[in-house]
Structure formats: C-alpha cells, structure tokens
C-alpha positions in Angstrom: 0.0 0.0 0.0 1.7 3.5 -0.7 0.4 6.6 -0.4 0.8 9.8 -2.9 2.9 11.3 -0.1 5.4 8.4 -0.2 5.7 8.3 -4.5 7.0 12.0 -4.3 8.9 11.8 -1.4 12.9 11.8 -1.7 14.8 9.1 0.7 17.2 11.7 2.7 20.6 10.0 4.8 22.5 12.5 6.5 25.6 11.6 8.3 26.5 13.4 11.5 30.4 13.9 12.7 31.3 12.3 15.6 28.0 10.1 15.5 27.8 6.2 14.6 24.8 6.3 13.1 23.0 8.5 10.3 19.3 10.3 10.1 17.5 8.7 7.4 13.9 9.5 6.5 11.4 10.5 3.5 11.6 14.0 2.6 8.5 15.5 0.7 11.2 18.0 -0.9 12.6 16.7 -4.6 15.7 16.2 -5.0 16.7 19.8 -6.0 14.8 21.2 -3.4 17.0 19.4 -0.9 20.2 19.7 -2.6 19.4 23.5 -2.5 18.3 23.8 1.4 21.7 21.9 1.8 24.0 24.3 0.0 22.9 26.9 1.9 23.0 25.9 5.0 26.5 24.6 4.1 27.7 28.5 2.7 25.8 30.1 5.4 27.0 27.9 8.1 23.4 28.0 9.3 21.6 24.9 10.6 20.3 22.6 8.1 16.4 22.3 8.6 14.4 19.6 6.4 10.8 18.6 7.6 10.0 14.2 6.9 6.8 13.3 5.3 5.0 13.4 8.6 5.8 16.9 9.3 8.8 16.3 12.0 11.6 19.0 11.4 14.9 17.5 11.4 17.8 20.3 12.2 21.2 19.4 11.6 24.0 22.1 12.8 26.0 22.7 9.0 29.4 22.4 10.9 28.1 18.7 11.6 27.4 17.5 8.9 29.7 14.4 7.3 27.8 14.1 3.8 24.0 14.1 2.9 22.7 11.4 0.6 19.7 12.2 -1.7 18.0 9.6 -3.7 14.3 8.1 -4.7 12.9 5.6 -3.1 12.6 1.8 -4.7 9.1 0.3 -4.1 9.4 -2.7 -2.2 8.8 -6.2 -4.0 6.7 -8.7 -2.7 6.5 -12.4 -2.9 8.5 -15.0 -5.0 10.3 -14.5 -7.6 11.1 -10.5 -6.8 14.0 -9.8 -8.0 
C-alpha cells in the first residue's frame, strides 16, 4: 500500500560527525529542493532544517554534517520470484 505522499517523497541519509549512526527519512522536498536547502545551510554555516513526510523537522548544525545522501525511493517487492 503507498500513499501519494510516499511516491514523491525523496529518501534523505544525512551523516552526522562524531556520530555512529545517520538520520535517514522521506523528505516531501525533490531532490533539487534538498540539494538547494543543503548548500545553503553549508555557505551560510546556518543549521540545516528539512521537515520528513510526517511533518517532524529535522535540524542538523552545518558544521556537523559528514555528507548528505539524496535519492528516490525503490518500491518494495513482494513475494517470490522479486528480484
């Protein structure tokens, strides 16, 4: 079951320095968008604010941020023979 929210939505990863693990969620942003919002908060050194596809900002300080990795994502395959 997807929803029209989830077709247009853009797969975000952002890794933080210092920090094992990465934020990863759905943006509603394309892919521009989000490659825009990031360049600016990289040349500005101004937090890095995205909002997920149920409408919970994520804030990122620029000076922390290891890379960001934008992408579409793959509808899931079900039952045999998915490849």
């Amino acid at each position: 079951m997807s929803s029209k929210k989830s077709e247009k939505a853009s797969q975000v990863r952002i890794s933080i320095t210092h920090v094992n693990s990465e934020l990863s969620f759905e943006c509603p942003l394309t892919p521009d968008e989000i490659r825009a919002a990031v360049t600016a908060a990289l040349s500005a050194s101004t937090p890095l604010i995205l909002t997920d596809v149920r409408g919970h900002e994520v804030i990122v300080p620029a000076d922390k941020i290891g890379y960001v990795e934008i992408g579409q994502p793959t509808e899931r395959r079900v039952g045999f023979g998915a490849n």
